[in-house]
LOKOLDREN-984218 format. One record per residue: residue number from 1; x negated, y negated, z of N, C-alpha, C, CB in turn; residue in one letter. Coordinates in steps of 0.05 Angstrom, whole numbers, plus 5000, padded with zeros to 4 digits. Each point is the difference from the previous one (the first is absolute). Glycine has a CB too. Example, Ala and Ser with C-alpha at 12.3 -4.5 7.8 and 13.67 -1.06 7.14 Angstrom:
2
[rec 1, [4736, 5114, 5156], [5018, 4976, 5000], [4982, 4976, 5000], [5038, 5023, 5025], 'A']
[rec 2, [4969, 4956, 4961], [4984, 4976, 5001], [5015, 4978, 5014], [4976, 5013, 4957], 'S']
# end
This chain:
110
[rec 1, [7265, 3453, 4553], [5006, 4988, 4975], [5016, 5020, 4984], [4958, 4971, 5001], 'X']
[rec 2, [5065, 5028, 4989], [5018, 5008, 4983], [4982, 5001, 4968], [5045, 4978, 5034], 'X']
[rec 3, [4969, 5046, 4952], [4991, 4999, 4981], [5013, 4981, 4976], [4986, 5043, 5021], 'X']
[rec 4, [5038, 4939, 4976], [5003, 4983, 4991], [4987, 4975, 5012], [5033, 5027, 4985], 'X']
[rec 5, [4947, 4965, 5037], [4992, 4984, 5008], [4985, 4993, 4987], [5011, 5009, 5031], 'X']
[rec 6, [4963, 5020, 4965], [4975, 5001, 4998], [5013, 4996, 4970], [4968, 5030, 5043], 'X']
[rec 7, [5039, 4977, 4936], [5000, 4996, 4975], [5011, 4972, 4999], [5003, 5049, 4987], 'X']
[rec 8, [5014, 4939, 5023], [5001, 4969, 4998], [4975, 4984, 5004], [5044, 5006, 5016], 'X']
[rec 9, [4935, 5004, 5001], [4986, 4979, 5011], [4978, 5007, 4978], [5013, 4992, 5056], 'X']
[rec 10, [4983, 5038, 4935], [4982, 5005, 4972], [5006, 4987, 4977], [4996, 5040, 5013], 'X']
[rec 11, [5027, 4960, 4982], [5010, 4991, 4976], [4993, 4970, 4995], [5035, 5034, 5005], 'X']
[rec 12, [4966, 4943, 5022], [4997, 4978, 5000], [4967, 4996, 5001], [5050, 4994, 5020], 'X']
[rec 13, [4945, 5019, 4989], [4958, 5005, 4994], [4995, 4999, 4974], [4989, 5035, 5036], 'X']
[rec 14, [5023, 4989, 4957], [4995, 4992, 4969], [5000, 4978, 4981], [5013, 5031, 5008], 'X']
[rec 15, [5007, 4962, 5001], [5009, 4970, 4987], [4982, 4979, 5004], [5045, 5009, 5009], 'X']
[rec 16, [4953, 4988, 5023], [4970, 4984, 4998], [4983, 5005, 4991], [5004, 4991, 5025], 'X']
[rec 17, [4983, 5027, 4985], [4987, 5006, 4982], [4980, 5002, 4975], [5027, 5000, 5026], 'X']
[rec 18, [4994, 5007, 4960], [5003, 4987, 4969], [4993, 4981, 4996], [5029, 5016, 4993], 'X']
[rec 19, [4993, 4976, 5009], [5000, 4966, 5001], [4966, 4979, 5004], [5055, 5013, 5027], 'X']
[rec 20, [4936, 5001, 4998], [4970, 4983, 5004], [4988, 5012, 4996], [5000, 4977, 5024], 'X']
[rec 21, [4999, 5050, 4955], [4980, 5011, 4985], [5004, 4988, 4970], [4998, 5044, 5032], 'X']
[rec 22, [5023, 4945, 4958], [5004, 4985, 4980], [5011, 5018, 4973], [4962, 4968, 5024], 'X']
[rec 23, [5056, 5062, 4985], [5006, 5013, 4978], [5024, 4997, 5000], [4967, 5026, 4997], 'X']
[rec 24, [5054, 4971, 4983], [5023, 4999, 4992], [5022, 5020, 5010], [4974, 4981, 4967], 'X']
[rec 25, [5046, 5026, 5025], [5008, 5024, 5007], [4996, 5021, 4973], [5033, 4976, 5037], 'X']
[rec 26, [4969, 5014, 4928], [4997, 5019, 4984], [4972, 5012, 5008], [5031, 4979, 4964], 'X']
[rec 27, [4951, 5010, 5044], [4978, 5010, 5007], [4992, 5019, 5012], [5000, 4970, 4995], 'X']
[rec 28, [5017, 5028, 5032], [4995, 5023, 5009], [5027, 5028, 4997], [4964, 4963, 5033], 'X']
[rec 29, [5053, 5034, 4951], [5013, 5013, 4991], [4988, 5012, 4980], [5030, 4978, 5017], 'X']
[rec 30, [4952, 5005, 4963], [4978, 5021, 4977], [4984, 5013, 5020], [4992, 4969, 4954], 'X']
[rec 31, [4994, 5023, 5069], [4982, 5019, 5007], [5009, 5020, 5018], [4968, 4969, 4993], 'X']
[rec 32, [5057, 5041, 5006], [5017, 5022, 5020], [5015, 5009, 4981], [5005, 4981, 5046], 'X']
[rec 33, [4990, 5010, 4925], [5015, 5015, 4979], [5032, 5001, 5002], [4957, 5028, 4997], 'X']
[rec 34, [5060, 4955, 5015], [5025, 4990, 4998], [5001, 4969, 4995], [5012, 5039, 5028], 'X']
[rec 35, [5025, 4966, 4965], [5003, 4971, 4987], [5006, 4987, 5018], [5013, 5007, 4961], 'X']
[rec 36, [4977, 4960, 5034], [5009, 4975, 5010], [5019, 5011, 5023], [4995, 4969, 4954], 'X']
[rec 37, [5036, 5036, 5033], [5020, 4998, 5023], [5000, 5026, 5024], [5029, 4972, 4961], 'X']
[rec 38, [4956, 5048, 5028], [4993, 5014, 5020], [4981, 4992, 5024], [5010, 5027, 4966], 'X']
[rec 39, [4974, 4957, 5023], [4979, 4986, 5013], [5011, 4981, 5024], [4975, 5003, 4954], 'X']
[rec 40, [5050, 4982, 5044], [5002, 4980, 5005], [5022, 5010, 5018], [4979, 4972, 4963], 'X']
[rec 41, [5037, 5050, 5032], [5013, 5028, 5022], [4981, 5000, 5027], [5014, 5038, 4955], 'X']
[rec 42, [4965, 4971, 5026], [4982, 5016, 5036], [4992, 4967, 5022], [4956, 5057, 4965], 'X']
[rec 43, [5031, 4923, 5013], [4998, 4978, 5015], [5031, 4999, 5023], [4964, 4975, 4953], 'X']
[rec 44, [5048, 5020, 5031], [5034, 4997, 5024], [5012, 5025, 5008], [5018, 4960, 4976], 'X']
[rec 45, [4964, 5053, 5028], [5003, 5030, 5012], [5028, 4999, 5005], [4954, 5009, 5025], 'X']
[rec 46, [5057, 4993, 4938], [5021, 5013, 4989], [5006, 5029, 5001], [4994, 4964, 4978], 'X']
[rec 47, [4979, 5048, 5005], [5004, 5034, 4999], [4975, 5009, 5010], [5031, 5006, 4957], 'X']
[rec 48, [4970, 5009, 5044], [4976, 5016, 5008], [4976, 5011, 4980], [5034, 5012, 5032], 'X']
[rec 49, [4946, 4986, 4967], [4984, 5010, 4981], [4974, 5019, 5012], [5017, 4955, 4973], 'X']
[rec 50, [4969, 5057, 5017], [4988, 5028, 5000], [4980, 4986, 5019], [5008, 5030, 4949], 'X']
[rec 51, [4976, 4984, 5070], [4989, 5000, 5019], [4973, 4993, 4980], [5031, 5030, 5039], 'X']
[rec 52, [4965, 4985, 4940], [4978, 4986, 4984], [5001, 4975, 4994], [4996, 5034, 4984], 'X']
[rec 53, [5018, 4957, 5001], [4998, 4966, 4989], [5005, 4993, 5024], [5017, 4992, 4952], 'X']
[rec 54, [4990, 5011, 5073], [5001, 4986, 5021], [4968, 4987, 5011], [5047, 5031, 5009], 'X']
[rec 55, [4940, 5001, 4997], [4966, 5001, 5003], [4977, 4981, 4975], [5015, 5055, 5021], 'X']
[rec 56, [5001, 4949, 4954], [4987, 4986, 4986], [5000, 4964, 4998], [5007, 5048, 4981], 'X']
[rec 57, [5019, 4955, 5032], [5009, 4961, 5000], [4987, 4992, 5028], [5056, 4997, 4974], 'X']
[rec 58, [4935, 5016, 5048], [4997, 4997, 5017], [4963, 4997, 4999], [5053, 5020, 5014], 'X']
[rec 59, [4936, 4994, 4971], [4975, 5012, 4994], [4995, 4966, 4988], [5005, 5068, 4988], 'X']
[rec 60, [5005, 4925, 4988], [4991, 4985, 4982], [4997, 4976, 5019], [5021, 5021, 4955], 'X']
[rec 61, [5004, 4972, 5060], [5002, 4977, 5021], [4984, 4993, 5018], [5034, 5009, 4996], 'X']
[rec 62, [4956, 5022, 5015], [4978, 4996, 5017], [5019, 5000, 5031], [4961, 4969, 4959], 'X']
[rec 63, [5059, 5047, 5032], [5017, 4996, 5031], [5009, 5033, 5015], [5028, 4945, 4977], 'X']
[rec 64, [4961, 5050, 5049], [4993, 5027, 5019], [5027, 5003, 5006], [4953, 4996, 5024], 'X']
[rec 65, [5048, 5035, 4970], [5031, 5004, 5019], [4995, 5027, 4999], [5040, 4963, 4987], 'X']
[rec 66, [4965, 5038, 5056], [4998, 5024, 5012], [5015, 5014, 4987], [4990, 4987, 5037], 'X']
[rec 67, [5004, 5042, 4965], [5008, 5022, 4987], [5030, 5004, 5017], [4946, 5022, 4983], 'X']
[rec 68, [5055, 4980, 5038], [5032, 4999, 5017], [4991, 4981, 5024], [5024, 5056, 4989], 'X']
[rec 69, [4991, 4921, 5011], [4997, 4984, 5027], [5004, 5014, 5016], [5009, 4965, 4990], 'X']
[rec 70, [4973, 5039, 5033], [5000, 5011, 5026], [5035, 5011, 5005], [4954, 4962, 5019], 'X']
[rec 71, [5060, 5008, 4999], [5020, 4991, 5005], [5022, 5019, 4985], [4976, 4954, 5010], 'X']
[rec 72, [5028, 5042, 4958], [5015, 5016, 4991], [4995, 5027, 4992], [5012, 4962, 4994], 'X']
[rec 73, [4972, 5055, 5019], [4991, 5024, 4992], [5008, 5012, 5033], [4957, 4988, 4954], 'X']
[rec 74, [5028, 5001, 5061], [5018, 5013, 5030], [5030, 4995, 5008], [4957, 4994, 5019], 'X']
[rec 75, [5048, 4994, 4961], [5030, 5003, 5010], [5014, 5024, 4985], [5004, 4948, 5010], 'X']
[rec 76, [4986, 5045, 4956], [5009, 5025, 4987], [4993, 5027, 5003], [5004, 4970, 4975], 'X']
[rec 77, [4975, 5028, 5042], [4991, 5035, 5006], [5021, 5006, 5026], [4937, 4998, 4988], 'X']
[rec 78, [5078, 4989, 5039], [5016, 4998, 5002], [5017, 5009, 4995], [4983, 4981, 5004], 'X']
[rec 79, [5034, 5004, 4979], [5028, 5007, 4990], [4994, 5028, 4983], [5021, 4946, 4998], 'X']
[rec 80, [4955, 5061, 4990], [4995, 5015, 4987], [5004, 5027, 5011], [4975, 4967, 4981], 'X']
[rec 81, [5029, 5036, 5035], [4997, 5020, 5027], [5009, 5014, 5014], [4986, 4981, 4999], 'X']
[rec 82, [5044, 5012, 4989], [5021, 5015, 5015], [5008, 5027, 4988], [5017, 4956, 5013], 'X']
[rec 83, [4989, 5063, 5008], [5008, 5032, 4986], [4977, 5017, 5015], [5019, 4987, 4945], 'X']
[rec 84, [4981, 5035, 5046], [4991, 5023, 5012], [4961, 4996, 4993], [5058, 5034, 4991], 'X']
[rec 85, [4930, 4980, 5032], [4967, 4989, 5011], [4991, 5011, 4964], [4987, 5015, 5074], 'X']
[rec 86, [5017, 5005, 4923], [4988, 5010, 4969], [5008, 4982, 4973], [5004, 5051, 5020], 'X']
[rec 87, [5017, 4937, 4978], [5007, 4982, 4983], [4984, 4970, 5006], [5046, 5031, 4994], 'X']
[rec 88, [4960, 4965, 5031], [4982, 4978, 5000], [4968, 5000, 4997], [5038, 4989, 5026], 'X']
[rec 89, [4947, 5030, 4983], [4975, 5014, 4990], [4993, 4991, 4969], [5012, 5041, 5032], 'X']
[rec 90, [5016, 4970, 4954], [4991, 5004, 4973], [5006, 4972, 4994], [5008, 5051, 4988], 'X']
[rec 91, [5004, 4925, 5013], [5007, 4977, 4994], [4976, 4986, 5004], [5047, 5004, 5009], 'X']
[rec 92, [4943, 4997, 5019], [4975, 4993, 5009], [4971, 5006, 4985], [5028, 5004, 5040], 'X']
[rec 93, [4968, 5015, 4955], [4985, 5002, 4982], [5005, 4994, 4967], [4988, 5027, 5039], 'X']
[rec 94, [5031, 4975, 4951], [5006, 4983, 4973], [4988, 4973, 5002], [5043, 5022, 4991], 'X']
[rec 95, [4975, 4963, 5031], [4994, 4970, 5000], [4967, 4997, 5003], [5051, 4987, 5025], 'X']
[rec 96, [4938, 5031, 4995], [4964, 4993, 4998], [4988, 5001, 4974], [4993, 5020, 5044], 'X']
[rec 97, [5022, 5003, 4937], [4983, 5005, 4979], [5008, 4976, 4984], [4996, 5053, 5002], 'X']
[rec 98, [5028, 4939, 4993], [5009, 4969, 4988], [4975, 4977, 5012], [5062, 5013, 5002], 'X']
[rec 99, [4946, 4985, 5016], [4975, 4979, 5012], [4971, 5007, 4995], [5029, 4992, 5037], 'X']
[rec 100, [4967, 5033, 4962], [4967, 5000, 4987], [4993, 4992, 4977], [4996, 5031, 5021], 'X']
[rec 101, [5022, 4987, 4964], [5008, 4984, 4958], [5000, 4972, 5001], [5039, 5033, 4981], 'X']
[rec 102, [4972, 4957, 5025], [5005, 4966, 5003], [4967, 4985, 5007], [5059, 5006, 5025], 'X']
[rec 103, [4933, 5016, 4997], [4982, 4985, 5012], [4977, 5007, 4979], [5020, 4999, 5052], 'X']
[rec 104, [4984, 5025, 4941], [4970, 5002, 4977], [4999, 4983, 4975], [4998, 5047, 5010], 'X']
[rec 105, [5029, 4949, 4978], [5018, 4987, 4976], [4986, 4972, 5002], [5053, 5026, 5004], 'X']
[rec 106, [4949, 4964, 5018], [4992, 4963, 5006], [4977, 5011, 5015], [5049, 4962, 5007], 'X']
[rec 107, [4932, 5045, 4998], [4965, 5010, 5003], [4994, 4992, 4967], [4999, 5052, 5042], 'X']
[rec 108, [5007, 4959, 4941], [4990, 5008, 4972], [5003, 4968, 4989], [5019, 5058, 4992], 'X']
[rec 109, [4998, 4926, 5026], [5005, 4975, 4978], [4977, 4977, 5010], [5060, 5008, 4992], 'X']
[rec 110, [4924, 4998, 5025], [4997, 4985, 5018], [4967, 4994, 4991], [5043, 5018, 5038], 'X']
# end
């Protein structure tokens, strides 16, 4: 899964979402502390917005999302990978410590 994939198919979660949870969009734009049209951005995953109000819109919804889909994490460790054994070492371990954060980040919401 591509990372514009996975945010298209989030973005449209949301929307449902919403929707059959019965909150508006100012609504949940007051409770992520941005306006309306920002709000209505991330729904049509126009721009990008902070990995927080992401967790929090996701939190409120009640909607699970793996910390890195399988699929798109082995490919990017992969491509991630090219160059000399010590550089890749060090890339490799960045990306685990990223994936642990994430993974403790959404532990805490849960």
């Amino acid at each position: 899964m591509t990372q514009d994939i996975f945010y298209k198919k989030l973005c449209a979660e949301i929307r449902r979402k919403r929707k059959e949870a019965g909150y508006n969009q100012q609504e949940m734009a007051d409770f992520i502390n941005v306006t309306r049209p920002s709000y209505v951005n991330l729904e049509l995953n126009r721009h990008s917005t902070t990995v927080y109000n992401m967790l929090l819109v996701c939190q409120l919804l009640k909607i699970e999302i793996p910390a890195f889909p399988k699929a798109f994490m082995d490919r990017r460790m992969k491509e991630s990978f090219s160059g000399s054994a010590a550089r890749k070492e060090k890339k490799k371990q960045r990306l685990k410590k990223t994936i642990k954060e994430a993974s403790e980040i959404l532990s805490k919401l849960k």
